[in-house]
C-alpha positions in Angstrom: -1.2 -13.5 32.5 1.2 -11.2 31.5 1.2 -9.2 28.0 3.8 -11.9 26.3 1.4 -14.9 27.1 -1.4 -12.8 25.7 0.3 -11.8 22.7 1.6 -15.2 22.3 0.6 -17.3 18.9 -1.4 -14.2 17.4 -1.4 -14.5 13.9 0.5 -11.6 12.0 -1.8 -10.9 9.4 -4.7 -8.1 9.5 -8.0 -10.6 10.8 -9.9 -9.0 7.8 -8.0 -11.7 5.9 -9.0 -14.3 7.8 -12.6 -13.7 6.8 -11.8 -14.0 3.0 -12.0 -17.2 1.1 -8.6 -18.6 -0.1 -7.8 -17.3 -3.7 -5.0 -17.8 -5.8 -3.2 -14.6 -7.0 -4.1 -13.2 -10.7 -1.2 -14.0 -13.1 1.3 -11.4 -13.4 1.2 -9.2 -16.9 3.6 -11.4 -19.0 3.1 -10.0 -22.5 3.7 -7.1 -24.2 0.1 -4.8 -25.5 -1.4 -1.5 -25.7 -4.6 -0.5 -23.6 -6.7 2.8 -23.3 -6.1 3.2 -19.2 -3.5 1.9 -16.7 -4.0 2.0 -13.5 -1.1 1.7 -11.2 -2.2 0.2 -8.1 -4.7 -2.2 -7.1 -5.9 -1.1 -3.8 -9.1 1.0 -2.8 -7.9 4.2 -5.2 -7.0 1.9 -8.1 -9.9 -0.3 -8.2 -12.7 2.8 -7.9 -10.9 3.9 -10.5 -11.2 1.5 -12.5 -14.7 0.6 -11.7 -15.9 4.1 -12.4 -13.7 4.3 -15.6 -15.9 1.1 -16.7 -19.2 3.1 -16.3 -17.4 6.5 -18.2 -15.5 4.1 -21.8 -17.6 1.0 -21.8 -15.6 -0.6 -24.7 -11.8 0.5 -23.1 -9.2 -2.0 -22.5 -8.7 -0.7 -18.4 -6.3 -2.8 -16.8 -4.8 -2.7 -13.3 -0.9 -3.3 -12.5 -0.6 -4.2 -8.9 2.9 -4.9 -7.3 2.2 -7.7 -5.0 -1.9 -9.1 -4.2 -4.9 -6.6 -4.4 -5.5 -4.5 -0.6 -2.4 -6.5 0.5 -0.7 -2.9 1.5 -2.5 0.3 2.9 -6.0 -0.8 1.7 -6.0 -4.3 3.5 -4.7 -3.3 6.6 -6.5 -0.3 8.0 -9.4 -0.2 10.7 -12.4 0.1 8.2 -13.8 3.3 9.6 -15.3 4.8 6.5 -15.9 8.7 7.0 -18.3 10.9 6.1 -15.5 13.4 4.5 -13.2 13.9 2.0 -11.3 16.5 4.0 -9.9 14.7 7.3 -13.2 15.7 8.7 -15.6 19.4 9.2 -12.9 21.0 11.4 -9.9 20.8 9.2 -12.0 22.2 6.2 -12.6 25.1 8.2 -9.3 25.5 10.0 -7.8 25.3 6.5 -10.2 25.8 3.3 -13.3 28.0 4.8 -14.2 29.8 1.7 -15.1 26.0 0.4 -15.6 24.1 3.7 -19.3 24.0 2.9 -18.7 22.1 -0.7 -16.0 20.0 1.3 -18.4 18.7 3.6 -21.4 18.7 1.6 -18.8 16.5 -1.3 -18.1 14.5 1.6 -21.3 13.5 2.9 -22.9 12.6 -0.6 -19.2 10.8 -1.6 -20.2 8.4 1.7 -24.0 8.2 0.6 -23.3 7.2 -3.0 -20.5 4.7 -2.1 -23.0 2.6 0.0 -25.3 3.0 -3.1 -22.4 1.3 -5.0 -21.9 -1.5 -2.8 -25.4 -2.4 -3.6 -25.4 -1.9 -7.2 -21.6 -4.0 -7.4 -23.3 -6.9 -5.1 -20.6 -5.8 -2.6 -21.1 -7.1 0.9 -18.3 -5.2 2.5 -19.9 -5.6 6.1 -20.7 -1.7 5.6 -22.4 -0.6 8.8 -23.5 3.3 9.3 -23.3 2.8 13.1 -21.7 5.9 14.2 -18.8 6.8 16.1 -17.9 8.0 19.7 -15.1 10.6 19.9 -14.1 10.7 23.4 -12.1 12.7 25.7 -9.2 12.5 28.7 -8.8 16.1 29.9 -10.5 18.8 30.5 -8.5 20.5 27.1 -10.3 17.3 24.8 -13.0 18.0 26.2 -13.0 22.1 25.1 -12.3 20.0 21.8 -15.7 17.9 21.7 -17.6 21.1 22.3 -15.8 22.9 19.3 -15.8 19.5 17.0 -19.9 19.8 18.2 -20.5 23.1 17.3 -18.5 22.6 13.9 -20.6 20.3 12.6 -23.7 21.6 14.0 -22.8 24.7 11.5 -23.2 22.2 8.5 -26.4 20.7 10.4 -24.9 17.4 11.9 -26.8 16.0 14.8 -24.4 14.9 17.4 -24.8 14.6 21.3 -22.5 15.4 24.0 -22.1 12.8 27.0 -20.2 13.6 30.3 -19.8 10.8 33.2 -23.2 8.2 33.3 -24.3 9.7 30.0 -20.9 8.5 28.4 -21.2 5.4 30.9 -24.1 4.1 28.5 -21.8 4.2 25.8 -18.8 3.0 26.9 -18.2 2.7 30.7 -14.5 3.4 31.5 -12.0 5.0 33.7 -10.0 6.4 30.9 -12.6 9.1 29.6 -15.0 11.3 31.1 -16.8 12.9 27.9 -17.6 12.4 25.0 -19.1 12.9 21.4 -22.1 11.0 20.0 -22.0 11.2 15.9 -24.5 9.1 14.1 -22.9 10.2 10.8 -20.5 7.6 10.5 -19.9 3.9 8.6 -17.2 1.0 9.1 -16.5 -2.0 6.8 -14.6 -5.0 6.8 -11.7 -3.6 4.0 -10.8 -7.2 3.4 -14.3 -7.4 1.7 -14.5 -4.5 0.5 -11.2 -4.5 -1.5 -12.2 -8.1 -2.6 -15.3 -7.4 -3.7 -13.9 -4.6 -5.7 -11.6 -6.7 -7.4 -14.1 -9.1 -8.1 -16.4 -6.2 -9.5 -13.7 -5.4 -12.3 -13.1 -8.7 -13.2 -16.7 -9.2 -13.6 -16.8 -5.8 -15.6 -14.0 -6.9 -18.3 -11.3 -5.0 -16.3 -7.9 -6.8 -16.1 -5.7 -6.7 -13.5 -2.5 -8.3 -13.3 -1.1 -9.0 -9.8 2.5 -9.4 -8.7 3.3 -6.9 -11.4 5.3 -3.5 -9.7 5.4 -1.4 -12.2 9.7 -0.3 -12.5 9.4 2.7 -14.5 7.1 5.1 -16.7 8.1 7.1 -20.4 6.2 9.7 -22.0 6.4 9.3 -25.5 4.9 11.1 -28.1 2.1 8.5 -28.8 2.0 6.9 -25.3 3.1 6.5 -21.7 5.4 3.0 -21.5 5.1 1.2 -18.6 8.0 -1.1 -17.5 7.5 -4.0 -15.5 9.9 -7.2 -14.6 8.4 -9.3 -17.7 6.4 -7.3 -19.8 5.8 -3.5 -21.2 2.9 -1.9 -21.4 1.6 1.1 -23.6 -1.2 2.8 -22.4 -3.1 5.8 -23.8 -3.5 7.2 -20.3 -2.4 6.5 -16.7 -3.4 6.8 -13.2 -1.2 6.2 -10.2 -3.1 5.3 -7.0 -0.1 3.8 -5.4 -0.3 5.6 -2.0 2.3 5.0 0.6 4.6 3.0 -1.8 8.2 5.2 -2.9 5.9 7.2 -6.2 6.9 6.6 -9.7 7.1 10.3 -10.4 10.2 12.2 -8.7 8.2 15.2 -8.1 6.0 13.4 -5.8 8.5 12.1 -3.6 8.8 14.8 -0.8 4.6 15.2 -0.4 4.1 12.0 0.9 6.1 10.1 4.1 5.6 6.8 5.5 4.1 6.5 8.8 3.7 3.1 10.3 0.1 2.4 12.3 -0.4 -1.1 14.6 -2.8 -2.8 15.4 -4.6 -5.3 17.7 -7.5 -7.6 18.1 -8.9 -9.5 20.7 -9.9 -13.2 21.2 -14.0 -13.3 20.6 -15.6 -11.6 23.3 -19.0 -12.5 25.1 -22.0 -10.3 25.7 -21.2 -9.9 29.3 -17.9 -8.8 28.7 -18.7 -6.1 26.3 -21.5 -5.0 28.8 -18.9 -4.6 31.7 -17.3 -2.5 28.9 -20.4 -0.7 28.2 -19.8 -1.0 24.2 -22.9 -3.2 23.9 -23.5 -0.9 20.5 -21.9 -1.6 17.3 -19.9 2.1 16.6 -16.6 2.9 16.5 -14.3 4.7 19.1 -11.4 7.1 18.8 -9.9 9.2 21.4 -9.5 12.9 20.9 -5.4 12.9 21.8 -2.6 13.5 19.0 -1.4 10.4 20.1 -4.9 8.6 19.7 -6.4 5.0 19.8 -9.2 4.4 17.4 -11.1 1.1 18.2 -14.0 -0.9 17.2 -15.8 -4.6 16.8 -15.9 -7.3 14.1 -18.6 -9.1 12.8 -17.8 -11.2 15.1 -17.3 -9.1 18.4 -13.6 -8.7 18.7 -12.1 -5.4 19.8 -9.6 -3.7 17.1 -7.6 -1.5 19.1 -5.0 0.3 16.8 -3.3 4.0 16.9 -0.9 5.7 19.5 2.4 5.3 18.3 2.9 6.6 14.5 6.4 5.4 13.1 8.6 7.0 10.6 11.7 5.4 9.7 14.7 7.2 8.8 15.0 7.5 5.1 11.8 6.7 4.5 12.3 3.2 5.2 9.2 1.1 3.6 10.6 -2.5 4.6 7.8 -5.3 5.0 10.2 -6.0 8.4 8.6 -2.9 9.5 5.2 -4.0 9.8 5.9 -5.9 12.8 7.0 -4.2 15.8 7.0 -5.8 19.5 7.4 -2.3 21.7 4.3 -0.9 19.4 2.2 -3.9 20.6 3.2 -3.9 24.1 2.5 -0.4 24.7 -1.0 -1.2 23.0 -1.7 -3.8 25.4 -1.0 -1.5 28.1 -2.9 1.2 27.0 -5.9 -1.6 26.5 -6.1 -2.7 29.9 -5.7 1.1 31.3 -8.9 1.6 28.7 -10.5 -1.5 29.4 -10.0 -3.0 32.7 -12.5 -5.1 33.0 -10.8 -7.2 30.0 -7.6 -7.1 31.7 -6.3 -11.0 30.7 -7.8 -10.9 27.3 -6.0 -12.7 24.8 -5.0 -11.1 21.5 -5.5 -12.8 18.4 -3.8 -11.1 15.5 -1.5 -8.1 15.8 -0.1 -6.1 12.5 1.1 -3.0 10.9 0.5 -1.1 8.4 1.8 2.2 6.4 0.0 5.4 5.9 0.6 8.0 3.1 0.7 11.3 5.0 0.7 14.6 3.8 2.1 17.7 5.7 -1.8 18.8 5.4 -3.5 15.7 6.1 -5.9 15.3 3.3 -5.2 14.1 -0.1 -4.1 16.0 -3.0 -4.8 15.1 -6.6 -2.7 16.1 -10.3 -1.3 15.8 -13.6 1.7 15.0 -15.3 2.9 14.0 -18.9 1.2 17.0 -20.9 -2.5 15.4 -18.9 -2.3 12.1 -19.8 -1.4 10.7 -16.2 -3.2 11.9 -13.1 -2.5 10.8 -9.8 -4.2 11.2 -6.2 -2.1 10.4 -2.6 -1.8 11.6 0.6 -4.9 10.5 2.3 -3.2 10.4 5.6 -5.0 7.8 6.8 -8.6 8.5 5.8 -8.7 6.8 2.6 -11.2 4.4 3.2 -13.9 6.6 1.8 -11.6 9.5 0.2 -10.1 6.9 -2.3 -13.2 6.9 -3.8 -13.1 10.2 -4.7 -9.9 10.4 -5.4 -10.0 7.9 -7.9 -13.2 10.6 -9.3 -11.4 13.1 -9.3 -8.5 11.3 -11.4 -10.3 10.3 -14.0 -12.0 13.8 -14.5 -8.2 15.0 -14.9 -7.2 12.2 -17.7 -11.3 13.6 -19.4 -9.7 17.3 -18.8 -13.2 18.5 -17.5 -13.5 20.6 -14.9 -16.0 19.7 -12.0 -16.6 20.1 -8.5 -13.8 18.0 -7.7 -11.6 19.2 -9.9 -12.0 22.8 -8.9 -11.4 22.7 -5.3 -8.4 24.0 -3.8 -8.3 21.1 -1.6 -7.4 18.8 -4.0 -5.8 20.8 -6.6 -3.0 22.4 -3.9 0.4 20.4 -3.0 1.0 20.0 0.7 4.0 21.6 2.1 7.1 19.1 0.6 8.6 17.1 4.0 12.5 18.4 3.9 15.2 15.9 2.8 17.1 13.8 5.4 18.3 14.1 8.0 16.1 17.0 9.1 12.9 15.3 7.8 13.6 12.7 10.1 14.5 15.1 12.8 12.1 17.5 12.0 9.0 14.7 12.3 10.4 13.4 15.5 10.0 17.2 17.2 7.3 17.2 16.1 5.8 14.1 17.2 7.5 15.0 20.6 5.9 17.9 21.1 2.5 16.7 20.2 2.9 13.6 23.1 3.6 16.7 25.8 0.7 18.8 24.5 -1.5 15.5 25.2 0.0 15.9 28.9 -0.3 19.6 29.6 -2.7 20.9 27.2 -0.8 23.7 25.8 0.4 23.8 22.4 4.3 24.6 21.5 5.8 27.0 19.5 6.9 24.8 17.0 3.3 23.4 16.6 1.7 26.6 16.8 4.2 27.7 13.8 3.1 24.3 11.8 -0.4 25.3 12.5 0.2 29.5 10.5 1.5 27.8 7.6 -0.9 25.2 7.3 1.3 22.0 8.1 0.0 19.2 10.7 0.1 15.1 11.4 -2.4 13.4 12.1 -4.2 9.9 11.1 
């Protein structure tokens, strides 16, 4: 069968959808009114927020503005694996904050502990699984890698195992890898649910959230911020803007964040004796250790998500919804799949998508005010959001309360990320980049372009 026939009739939505109940969307805001918070965006950063504004004002009229359906962008269309960090994981703290690496990891760990404590206390069943991950290796060089990302997060007393040949083999048996890193530390979810059961968490709460309602244009007034939107206008006492990888309503904000489209696969239903040909009988997630990397796991009900590789940028930031489909991104998945996996060489494939990620020139996100401290907004997760919108939307809210706390106080998320240059050289600029990264995953050594991104603190990763 060849990859055509096996791509053939897969359904173009993310599967996460297909394991939500049919809803109707929430009516669009369609009458003028004042409210205490707005909260621009109603995916995983918007909906924490407002969930943890609830607990903070109990008698404040929050409402949510989202442009299209809740988690039908970034937050709806990701992989679900739900890290323990807040800083694109222990290594990057060091590499790039180590006077606070140990309160980034330490913030990170507890931020993953108390969201599964939410998830129980909201009635949430996002399909949250602490199951670990594998990190695995292709070259000798990754490899080097797994012994530093091991001694790393033994530093901050992380438990984690190193497996070479048929110690990796009971993990995941496979031509592809030869090592690789055992971390129990590690949770997925189903972000359909998750995001759903969010929304349904405000609603419940007295929250309001208006769907289909892009918000066109913000003014800072002396009594208020105005929001503009195609039917109505709203005048909110405070604001925050969790609107990721969509063009941001503030102007200063537009050259941190690019676009950076991520695909993804899944597989037909697989049986237990295919997954134990595979070796994966476990239910963890796996992600290989190149820049160009495949991250991969199973559904509830045992398909294979095989996502990653090729990371997109359009010229001119180009944010289309044509975009998220794209046929050689899905063929070279399938071909790196059966290199991976080739005992499930004429699988079928039964939904294939794409999504957008909001990265930062440092990789983690980065958090701020505007309009004298009555908006605050957090971006940039670069892919990592799952778990690091929940803090984000934290850290927010203790910007609009002008307190200053742990989150507030780190450098991590009170710095800007190097802006991205204005076309054409951003677009120039990335695609170096990106080229150079592809050869280092070839011959192990790093360029002098790269090594010059690394000095000033600049990388791209997801």
């Amino acid at each position: 069968m060849d990859i055509k026939q096996r791509l053939a009739g897969a359904s173009t939505d993310p599967v996460w959808w297909s394991t939500l109940p049919q809803s109707a969307a929430l009516p669009p805001l369609a009458q003028d009114g004042t409210c205490d918070l707005a909260i621009i965006g109603g995916g995983f950063t918007g909906l924490w927020c407002a969930l943890k504004a609830r607990a903070r004002y109990p008698e404040a009229r929050i409402v949510v503005l989202e442009a299209k359906r809740c988690g039908g962008a970034a937050s709806g269309r990701n992989g679900g694996f739900c890290a323990p960090s807040i800083s694109h994981g222990v290594s990057n703290a060091m590499e790039r904050w180590p006077r606070e690496a140990e309160t980034l990891v330490r913030l990170g760990n507890e931020n993953l502990n108390q969201l599964e404590q939410d998830l129980g206390a909201y009635g949430i069943d996002a399909e949250f699984e602490r199951s670990g991950k594998l990190n695995v290796a292709a070259t000798p060089w990754q490899a080097d890698g797994l012994k530093s990302m091991q001694s790393s997060l033994g530093k901050f007393g992380f438990k984690t195992d190193l497996l070479q040949n048929e110690a990796l083999d009971t993990r995941f048996k496979t031509p592809a890898y030869q090592s690789g890193l055992w971390d129990p530390n590690y949770a997925l979810v189903n972000p359909g649910k998750l995001v759903t059961g969010l929304r349904r968490a405000c609603l419940e709460r007295g929250i309001e959230i208006y769907e289909d309602t892009p918000v066109e244009n913000l003014k800072n007034t002396r009594d208020c911020i105005e929001l503009k939107t195609p039917q109505a206008q709203l005048r909110a006492a405070r604001v925050a803007m969790a609107t990721n990888a969509a063009v941001p309503l503030l102007k200063r904000l537009r050259m941190a964040i690019i676009p950076i489209y991520d695909y993804s696969l899944v597989t037909e239903p697989l049986s237990d004796e295919q997954l134990e040909a595979i070796g994966w009988v476990g239910r963890y997630g796996i992600a290989d250790s190149g820049n160009q990397f495949h991250y991969s796991r199973k559904t509830a009900d045992n398909r294979i998500l095989w996502a990653g590789f090729d990371a997109i940028y359009e010229f001119g930031s180009d944010r289309s919804d044509a975009r998220l489909q794209r046929a050689e991104s899905f063929e070279r998945l399938v071909q790196n799949f059966d290199r991976v996996f080739p005992a499930l060489a004429n699988v079928r494939f039964s939904h294939i998508w794409g999504g957008i990620i909001d990265t930062s020139a440092r990789t983690t996100f980065f958090a701020g005010k505007a309009f004298g401290g009555r908006l605050a907004y957090a971006l940039g997760f670069t892919g990592q959001g799952v778990s690091a919108s929940r803090f984000g939307a934290l850290t927010m809210l203790d910007l609009l309360d002008g307190v200053e706390t742990e989150r507030t106080s780190l450098a991590m998320s009170r710095s800007w990320p190097v802006p991205f240059p204005p076309e054409p050289l951003r677009y120039l600029a990335v695609q170096w980049a990106q080229r150079d990264l592809a050869r280092e995953d070839i011959t192990g050594k790093r360029s002098l372009m790269l090594r010059t991104l690394d000095r000033l603190g600049i990388g791209f990763a997801s």
